[in-house]
Backbone bond lengths (Angstrom), bond angles and torsions (degrees), N, CA, C in turn:
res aa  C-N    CA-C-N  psi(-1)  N-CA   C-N-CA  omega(-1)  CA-C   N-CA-C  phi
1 X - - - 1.460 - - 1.524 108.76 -
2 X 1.476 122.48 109.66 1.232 112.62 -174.37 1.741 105.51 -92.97
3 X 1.568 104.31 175.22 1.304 107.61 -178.10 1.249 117.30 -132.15
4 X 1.508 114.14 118.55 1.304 121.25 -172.65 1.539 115.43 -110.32
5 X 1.606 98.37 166.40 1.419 104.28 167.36 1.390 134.19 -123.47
6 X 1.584 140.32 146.14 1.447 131.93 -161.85 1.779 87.18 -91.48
7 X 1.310 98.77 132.06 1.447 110.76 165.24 1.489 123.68 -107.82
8 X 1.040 107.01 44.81 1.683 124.32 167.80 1.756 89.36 -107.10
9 X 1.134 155.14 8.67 1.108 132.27 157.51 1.701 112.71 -101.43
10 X 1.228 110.38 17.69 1.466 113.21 -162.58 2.012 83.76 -124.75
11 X 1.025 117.46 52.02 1.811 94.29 -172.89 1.668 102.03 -87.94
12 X 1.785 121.92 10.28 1.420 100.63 -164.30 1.883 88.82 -96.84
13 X 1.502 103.39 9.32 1.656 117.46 -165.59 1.860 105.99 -88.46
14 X 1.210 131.71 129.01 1.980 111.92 160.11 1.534 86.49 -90.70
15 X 1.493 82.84 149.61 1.383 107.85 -169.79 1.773 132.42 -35.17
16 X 1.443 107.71 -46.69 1.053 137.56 171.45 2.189 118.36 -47.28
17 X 1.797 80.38 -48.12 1.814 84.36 164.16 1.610 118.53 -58.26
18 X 1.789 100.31 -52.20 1.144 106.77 -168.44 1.255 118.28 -63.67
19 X 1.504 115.70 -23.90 1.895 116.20 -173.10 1.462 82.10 -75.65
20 X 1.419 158.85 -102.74 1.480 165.60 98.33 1.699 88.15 97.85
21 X 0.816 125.53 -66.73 1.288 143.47 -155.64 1.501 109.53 -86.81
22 X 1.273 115.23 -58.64 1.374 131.54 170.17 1.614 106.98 -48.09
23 X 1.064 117.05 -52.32 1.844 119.95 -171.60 1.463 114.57 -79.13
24 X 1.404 101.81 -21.28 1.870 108.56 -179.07 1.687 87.48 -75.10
25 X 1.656 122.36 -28.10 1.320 84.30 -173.44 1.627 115.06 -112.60
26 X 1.522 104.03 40.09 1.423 102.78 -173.26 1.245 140.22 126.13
27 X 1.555 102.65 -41.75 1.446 115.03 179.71 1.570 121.59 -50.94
28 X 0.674 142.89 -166.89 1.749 159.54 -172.27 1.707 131.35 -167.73
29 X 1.520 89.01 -27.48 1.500 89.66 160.56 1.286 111.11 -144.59
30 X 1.541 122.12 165.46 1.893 108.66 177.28 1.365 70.98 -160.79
31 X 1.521 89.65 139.34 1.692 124.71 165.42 1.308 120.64 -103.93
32 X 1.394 111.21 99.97 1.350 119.19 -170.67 2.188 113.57 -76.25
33 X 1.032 94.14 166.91 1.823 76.83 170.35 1.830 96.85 -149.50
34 X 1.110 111.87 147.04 1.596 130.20 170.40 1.834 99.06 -33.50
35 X 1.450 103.63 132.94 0.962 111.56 167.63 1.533 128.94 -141.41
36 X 1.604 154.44 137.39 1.221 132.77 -137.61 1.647 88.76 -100.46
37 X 1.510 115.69 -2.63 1.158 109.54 172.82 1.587 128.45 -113.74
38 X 1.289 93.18 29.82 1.999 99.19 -156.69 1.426 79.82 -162.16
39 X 1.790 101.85 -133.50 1.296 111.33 -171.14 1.479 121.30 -66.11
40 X 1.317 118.87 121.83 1.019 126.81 177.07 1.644 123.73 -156.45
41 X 1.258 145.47 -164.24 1.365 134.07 -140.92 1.917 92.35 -135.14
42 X 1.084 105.78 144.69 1.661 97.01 173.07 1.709 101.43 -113.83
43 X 0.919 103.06 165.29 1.344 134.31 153.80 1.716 104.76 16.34
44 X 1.322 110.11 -94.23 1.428 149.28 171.70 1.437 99.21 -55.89
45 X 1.045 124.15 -12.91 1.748 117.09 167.56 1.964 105.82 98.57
46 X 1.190 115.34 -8.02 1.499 125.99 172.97 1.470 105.89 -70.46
47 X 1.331 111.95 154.63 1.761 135.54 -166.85 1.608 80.33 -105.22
48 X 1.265 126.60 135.09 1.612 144.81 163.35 1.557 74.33 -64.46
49 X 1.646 110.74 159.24 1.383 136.73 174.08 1.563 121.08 22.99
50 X 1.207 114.38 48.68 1.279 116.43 -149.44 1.897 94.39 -100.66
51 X 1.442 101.66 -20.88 1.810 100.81 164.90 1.483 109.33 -94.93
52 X 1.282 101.44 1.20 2.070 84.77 170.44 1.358 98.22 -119.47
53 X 1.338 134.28 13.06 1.776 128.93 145.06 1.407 117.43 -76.12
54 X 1.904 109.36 -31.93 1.408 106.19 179.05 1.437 118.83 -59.72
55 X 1.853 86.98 -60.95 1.342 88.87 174.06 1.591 149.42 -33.43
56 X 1.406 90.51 -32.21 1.609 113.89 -160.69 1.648 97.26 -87.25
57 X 0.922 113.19 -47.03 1.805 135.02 169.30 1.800 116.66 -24.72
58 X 2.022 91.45 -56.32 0.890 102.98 -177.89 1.611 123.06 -102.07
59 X 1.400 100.67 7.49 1.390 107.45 173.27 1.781 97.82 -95.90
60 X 1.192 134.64 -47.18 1.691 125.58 161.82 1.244 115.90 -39.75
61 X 1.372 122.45 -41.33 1.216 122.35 -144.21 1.418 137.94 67.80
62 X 1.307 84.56 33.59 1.935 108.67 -167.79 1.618 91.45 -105.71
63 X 1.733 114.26 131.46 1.522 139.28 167.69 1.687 100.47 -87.06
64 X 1.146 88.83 116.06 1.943 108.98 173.20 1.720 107.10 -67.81
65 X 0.911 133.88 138.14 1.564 142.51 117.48 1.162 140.32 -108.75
66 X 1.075 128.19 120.75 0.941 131.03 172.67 1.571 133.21 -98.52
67 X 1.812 110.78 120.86 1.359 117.84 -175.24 1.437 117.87 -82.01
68 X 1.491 112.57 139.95 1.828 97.57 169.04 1.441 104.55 -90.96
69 X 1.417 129.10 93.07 1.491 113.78 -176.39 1.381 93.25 -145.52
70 X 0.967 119.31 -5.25 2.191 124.47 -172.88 1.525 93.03 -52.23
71 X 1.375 93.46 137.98 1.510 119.45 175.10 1.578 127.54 -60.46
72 X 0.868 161.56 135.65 1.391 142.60 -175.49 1.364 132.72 35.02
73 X 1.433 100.45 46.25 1.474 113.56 160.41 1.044 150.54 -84.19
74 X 1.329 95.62 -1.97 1.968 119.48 -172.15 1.376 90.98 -110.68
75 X 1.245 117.48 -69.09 1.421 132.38 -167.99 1.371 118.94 -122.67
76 X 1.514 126.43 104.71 1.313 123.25 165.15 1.166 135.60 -44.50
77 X 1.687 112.51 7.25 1.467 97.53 179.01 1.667 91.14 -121.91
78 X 0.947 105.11 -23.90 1.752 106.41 179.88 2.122 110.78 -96.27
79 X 1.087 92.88 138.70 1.705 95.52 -156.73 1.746 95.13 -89.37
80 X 1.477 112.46 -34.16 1.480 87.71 -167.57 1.485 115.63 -106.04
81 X 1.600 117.75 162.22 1.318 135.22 -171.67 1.932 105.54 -42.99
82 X 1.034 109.29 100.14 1.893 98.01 153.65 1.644 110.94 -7.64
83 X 1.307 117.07 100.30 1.647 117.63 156.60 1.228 110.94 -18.63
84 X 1.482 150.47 165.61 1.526 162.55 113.93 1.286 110.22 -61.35
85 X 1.580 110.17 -38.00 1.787 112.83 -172.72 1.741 110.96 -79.67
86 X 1.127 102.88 -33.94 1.236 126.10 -159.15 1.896 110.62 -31.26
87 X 1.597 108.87 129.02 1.417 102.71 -168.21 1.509 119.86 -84.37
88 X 1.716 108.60 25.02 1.583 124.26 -153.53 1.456 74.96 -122.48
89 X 1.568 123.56 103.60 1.723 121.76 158.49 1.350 141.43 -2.46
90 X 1.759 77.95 -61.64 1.553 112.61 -166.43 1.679 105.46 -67.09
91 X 1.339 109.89 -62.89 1.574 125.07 168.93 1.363 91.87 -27.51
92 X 1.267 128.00 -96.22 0.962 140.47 -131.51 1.521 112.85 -77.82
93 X 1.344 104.57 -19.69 1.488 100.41 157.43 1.554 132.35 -77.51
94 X 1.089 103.97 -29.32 1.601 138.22 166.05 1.822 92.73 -45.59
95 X 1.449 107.41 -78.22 1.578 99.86 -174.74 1.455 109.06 -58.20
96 X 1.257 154.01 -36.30 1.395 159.10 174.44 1.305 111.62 -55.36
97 X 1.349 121.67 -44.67 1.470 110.80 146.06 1.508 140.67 -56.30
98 X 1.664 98.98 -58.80 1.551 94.65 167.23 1.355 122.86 -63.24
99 X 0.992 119.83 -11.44 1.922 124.02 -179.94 2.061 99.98 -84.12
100 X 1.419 95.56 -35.75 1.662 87.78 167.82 1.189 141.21 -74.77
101 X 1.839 112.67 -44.25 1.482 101.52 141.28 1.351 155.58 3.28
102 X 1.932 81.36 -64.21 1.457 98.23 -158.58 1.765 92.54 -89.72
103 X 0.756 144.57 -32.62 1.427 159.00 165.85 1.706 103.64 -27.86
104 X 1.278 95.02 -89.28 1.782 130.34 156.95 1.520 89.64 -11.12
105 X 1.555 127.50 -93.24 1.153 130.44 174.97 1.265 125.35 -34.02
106 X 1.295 125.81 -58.37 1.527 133.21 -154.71 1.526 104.27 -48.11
107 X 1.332 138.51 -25.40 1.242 137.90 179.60 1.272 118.37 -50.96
108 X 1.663 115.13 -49.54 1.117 129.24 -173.99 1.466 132.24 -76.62
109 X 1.806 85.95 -5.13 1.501 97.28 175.66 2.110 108.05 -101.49
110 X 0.985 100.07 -23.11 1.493 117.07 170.89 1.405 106.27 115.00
111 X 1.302 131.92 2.39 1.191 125.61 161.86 1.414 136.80 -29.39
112 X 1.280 124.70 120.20 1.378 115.72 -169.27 2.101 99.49 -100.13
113 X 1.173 103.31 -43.11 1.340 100.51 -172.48 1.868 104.96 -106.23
114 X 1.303 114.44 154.11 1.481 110.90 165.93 1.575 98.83 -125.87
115 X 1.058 138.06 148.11 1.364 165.84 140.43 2.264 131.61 -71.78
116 X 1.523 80.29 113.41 1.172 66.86 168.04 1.644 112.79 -150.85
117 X 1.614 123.96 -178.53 1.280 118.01 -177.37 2.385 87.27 -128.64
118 X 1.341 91.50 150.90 1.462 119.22 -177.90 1.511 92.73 -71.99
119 X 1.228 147.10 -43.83 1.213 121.81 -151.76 1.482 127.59 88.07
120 X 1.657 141.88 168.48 1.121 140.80 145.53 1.473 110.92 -89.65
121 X 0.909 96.73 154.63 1.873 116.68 154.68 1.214 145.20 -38.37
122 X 1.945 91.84 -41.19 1.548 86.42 155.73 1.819 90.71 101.78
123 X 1.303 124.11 -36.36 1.504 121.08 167.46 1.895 123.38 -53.67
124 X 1.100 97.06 168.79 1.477 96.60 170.65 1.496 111.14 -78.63
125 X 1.340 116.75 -26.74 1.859 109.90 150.64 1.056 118.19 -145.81
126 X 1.346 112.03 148.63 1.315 129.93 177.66 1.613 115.86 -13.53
127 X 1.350 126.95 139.03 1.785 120.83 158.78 1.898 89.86 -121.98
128 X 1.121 99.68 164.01 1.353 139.07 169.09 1.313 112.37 -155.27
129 X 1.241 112.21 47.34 1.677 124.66 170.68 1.822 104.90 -58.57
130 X 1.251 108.51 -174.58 1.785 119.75 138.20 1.241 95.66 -87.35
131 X 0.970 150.94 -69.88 1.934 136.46 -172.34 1.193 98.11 1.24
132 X 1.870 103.23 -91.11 1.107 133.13 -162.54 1.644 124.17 -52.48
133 X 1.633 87.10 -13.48 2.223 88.78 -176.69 1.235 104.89 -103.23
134 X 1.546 115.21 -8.47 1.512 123.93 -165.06 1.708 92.96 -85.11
135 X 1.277 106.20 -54.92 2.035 107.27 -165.03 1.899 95.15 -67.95
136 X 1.547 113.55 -23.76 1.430 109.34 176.17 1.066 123.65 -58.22
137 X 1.394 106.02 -49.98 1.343 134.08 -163.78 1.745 107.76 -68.71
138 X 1.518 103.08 -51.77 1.401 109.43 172.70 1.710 108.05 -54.91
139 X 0.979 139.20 -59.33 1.593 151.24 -178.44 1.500 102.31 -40.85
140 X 1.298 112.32 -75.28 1.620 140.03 175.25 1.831 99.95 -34.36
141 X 1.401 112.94 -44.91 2.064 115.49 -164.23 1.892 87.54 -78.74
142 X 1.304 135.60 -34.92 1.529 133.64 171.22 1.333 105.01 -39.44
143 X 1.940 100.64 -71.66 1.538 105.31 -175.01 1.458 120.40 -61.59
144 X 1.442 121.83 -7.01 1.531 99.59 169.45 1.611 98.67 -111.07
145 X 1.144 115.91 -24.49 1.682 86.14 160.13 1.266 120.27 -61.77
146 X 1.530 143.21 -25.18 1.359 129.61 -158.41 2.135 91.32 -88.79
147 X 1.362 105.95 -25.27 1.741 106.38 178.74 1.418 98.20 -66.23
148 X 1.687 102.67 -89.65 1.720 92.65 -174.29 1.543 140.29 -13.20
149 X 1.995 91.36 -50.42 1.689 84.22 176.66 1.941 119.74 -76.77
150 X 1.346 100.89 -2.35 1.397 105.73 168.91 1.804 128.08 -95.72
151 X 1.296 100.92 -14.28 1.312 108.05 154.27 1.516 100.43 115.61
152 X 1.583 113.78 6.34 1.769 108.74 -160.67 1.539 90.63 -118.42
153 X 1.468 119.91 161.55 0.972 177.57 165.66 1.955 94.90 -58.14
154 X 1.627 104.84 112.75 1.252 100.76 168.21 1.479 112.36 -133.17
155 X 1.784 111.24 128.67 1.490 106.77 178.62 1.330 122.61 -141.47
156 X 1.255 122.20 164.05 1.446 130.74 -142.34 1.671 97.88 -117.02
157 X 1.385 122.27 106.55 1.194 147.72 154.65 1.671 118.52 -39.32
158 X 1.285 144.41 69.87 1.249 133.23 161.95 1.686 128.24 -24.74
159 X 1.120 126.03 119.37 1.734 108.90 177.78 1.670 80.79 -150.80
160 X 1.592 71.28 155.12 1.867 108.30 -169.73 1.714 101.93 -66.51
161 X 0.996 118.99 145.74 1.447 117.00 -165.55 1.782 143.54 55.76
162 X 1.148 73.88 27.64 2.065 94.23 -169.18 1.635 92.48 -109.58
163 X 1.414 89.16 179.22 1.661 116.77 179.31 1.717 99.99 -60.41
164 X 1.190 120.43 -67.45 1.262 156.42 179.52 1.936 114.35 -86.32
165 X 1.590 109.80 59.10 1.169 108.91 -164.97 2.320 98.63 -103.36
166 X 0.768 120.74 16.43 1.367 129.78 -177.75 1.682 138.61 -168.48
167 X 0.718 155.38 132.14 1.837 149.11 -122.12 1.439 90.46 -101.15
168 X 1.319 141.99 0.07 1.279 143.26 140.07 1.684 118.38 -41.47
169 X 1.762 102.07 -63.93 1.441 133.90 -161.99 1.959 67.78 -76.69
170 X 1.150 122.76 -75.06 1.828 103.10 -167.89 1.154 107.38 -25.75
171 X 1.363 134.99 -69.91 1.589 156.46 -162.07 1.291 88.05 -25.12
172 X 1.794 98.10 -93.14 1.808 98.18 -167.46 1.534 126.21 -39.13
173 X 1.839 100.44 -42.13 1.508 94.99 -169.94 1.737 109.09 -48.36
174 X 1.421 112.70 -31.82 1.327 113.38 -157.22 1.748 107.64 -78.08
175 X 1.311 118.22 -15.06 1.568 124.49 168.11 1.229 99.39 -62.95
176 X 1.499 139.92 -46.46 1.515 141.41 -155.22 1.448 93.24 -82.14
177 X 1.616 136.58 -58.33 1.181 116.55 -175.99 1.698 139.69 -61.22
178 X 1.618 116.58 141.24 1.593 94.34 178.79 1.165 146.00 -56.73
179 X 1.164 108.07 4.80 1.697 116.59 -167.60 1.923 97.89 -168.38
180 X 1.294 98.10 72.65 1.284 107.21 168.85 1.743 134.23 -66.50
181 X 1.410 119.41 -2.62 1.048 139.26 139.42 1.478 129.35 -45.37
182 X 1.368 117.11 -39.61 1.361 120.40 -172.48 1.766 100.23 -88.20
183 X 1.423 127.31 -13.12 0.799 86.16 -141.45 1.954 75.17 -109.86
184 X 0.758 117.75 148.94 1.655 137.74 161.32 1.424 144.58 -56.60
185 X 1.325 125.58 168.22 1.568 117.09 158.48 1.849 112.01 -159.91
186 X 1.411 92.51 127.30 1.229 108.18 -162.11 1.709 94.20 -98.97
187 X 1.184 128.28 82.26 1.648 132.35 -154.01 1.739 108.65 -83.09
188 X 1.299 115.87 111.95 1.268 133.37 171.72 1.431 120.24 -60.20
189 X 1.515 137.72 89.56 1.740 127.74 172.37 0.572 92.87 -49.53
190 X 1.338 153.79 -118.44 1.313 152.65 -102.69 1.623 108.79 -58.87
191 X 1.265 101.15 -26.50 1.882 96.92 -177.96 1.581 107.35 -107.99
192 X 1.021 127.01 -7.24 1.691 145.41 124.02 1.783 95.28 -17.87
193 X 1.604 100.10 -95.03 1.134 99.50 -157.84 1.603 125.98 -60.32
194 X 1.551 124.39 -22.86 1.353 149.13 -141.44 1.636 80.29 -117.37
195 X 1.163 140.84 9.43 1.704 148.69 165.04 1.830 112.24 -129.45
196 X 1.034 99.98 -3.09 1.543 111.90 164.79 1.847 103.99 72.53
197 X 1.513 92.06 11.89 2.278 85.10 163.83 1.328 106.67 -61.36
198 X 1.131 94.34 97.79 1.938 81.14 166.60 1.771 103.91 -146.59
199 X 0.777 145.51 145.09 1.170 108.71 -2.00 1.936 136.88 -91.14
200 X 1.477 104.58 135.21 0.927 117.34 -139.33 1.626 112.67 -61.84
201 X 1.199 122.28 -38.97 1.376 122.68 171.83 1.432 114.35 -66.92
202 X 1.517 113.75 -25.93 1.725 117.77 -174.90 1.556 92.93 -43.34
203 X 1.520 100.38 -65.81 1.358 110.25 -144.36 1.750 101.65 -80.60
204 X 1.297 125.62 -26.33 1.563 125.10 162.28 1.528 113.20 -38.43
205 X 1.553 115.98 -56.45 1.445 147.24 -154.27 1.784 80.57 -57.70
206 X 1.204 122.45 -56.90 1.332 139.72 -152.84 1.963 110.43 -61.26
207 X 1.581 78.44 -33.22 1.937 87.50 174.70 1.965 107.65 -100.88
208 X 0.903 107.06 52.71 1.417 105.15 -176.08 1.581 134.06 -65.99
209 X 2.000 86.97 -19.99 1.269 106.39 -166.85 1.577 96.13 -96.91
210 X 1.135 134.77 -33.94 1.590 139.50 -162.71 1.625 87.66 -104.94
211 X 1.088 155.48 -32.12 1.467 137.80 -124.19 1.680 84.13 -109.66
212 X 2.187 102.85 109.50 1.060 115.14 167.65 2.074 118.69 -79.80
213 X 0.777 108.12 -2.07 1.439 116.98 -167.84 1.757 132.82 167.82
214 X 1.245 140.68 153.91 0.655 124.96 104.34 1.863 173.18 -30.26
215 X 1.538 118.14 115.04 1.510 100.92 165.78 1.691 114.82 -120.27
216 X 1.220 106.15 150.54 1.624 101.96 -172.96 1.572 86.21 -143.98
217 X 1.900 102.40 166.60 1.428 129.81 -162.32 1.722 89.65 -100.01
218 X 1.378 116.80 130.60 1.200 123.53 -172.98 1.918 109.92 -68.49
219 X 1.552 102.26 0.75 1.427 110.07 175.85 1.818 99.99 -67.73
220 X 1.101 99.68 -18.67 2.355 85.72 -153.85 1.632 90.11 -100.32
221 X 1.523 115.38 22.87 1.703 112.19 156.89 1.758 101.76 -63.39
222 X 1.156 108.19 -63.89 1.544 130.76 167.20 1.665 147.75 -51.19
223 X 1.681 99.01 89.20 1.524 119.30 -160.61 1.505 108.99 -25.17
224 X 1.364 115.42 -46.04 1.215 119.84 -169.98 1.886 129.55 -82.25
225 X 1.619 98.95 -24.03 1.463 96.87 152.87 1.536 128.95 -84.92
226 X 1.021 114.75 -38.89 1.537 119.40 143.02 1.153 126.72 -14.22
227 X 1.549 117.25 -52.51 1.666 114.87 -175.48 1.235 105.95 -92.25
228 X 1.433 128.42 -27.82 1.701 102.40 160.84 1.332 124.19 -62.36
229 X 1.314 121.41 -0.19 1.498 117.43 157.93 1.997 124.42 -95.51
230 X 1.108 56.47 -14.18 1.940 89.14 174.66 1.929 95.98 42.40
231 X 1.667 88.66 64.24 1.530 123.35 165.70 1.444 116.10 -124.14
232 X 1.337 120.55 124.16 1.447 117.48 179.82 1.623 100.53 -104.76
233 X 0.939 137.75 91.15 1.261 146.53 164.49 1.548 126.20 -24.72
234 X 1.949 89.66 -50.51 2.114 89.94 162.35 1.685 112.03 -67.40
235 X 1.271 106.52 -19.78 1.635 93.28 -155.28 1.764 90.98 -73.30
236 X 1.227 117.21 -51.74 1.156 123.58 171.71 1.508 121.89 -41.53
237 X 1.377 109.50 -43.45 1.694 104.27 172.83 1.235 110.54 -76.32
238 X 1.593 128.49 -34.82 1.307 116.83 143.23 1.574 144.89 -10.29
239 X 1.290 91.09 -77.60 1.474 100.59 175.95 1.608 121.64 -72.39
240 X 1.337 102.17 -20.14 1.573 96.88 171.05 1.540 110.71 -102.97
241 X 1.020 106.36 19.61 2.136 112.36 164.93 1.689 107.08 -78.48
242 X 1.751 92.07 -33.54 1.642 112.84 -149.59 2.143 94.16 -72.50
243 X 1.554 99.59 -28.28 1.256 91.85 176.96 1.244 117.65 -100.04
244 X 1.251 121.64 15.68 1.901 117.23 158.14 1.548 88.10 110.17
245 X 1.471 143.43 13.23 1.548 138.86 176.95 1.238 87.20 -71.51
246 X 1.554 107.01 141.02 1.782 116.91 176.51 1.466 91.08 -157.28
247 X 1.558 139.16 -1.78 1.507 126.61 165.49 1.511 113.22 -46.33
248 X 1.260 117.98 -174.14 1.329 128.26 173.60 1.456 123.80 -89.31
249 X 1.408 109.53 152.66 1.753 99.57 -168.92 1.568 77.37 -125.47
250 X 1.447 100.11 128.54 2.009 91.51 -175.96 1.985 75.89 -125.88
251 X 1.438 101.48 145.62 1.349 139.70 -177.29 1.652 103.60 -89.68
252 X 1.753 119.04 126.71 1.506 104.48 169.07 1.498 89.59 -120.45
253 X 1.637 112.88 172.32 1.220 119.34 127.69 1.371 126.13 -162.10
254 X 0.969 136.23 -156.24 1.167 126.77 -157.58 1.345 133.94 -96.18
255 X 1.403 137.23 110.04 1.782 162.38 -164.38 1.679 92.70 -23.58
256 X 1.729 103.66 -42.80 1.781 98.68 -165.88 1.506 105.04 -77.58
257 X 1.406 120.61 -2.05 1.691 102.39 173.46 1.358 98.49 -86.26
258 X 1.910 79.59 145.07 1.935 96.85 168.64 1.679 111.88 -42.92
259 X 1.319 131.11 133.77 1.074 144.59 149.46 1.645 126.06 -31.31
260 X 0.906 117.84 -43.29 1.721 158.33 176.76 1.420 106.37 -63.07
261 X 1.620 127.87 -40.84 0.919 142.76 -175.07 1.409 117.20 -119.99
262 X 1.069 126.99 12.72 1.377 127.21 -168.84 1.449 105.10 -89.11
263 X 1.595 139.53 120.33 1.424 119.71 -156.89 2.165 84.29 -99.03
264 X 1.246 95.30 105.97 1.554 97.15 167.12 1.196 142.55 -100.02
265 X 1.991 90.77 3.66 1.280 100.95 172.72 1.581 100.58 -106.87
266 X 1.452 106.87 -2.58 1.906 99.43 174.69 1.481 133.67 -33.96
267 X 1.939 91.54 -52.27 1.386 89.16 170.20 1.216 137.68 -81.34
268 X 1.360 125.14 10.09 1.005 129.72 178.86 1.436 116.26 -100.15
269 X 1.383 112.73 -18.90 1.846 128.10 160.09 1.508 85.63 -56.74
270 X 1.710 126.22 -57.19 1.683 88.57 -132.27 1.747 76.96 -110.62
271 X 1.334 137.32 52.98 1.230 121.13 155.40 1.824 110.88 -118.50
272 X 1.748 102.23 -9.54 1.307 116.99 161.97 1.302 109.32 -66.36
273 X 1.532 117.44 -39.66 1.631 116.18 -142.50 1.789 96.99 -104.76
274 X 1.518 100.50 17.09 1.405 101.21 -179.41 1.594 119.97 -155.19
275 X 1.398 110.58 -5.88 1.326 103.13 161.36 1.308 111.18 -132.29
């Protein structure tokens, strides 16, 4: 089970520091995400330095992922990613492009996996119609044809208030797509727990065949935030070792903690000291 880290909390880092840095202290995988100041796409559809990230990748021995979740990438004045679900055309074609791009590209950067989240709708509440899983579903069968024929790994991010906010809402989506094999799940605790899956490995154990990874909140290194959720995090990595899980559990947290203080080698104390 390797242990990775989300590098959207490192944005004062170019990429290259942060992989450098990240592997001296352990890591094995880091999930990078688009940035208007780092990684990002030119012109011609090429990643700036995208053979001296490979390179560097494979001289650590550090596995790339790459997330589509970077902040102001469409539009500099609006911070978040174009929906996929979204019941506004345009939106949603908008993200189906930029999610292809980045796909298209990711090879050249050495990426093995890409990441992504569905989005909402865009209504005043949520649908999980067939409408809504059918135009998904159609969008979603592009992006894993444009992965497959590139050789990567494509998976679907759960978040709280989306189309696709729980590994249930995965389930169905994955009946609607053509080739539900390709397509993945990169399973979020924290939105696990804050959706009431619990227990949490039961229902992990259950995706064994699709489940590209883990992500967890760099809070559940720490016995004592943990028990106000009254979640033990080892017991759980425990029990899902016991069923043959060996993907990656990559650690995020959040851009606004000081840099200085960010313990980034924490998780790697307590993923030694527990699995």
């Amino acid at each position: 089970m390797n242990v990775g880290f989300h590098a959207a909390a490192m944005p004062w880092h170019d990429d290259a520091t942060a992989l450098g840095w990240l592997a001296q202290m352990g890591y094995r995988v880091v999930a990078l995400i688009p940035r208007r100041n780092g990684l990002r796409l030119a012109d011609d559809g090429a990643v700036a330095d995208a053979t001296q990230l490979n390179v560097l990748a494979g001289e650590l021995g550090v596995q790339l992922w790459l997330c589509l979740e970077g902040r102001f990438i469409d539009d500099p004045h609006r911070p978040g990613w174009p929906s996929l679900a979204s019941e506004d055309p345009c939106v949603a074609d908008r993200s189906l492009e930029l999610a292809s791009h980045w796909i298209k590209a990711a090879a050249s950067i050495g990426v093995t996996t890409v990441t992504f989240c569905c989005g909402s709708t865009g209504g005043t509440t949520e649908r999980h119609d067939e409408a809504v899983l059918d135009r998904l579903a159609q969008r979603i069968d592009v992006l894993l044809s444009l992965a497959d024929q590139t050789g990567i790994a494509l998976a679907l991010r759960p978040e709280r208030g989306g189309v696709v906010a729980t590994t249930i809402h995965f389930d169905r989506l994955r009946q609607w797509v053509r080739r539900p094999g390709l397509l993945k799940l990169w399973a979020d605790v924290d939105v696990m727990l804050q959706t009431g899956e619990i227990p949490v490995a039961d229902r992990l154990a259950r995706h064994g065949d699709c489940l590209a990874g883990l992500v967890m909140g760099m809070h559940h290194v720490t016995a004592s935030e943990s028990a106000g959720l009254r979640f033990d995090p080892a017991i759980m990595l425990d029990n899902l070792s016991g069923t043959g899980f060996d993907a990656p559990v990559i650690f995020q947290m959040s851009a606004a903690d000081d840099p200085l203080r960010c313990p980034y080698d924490s998780a790697v104390r307590f993923m030694r000291g527990n699995v």
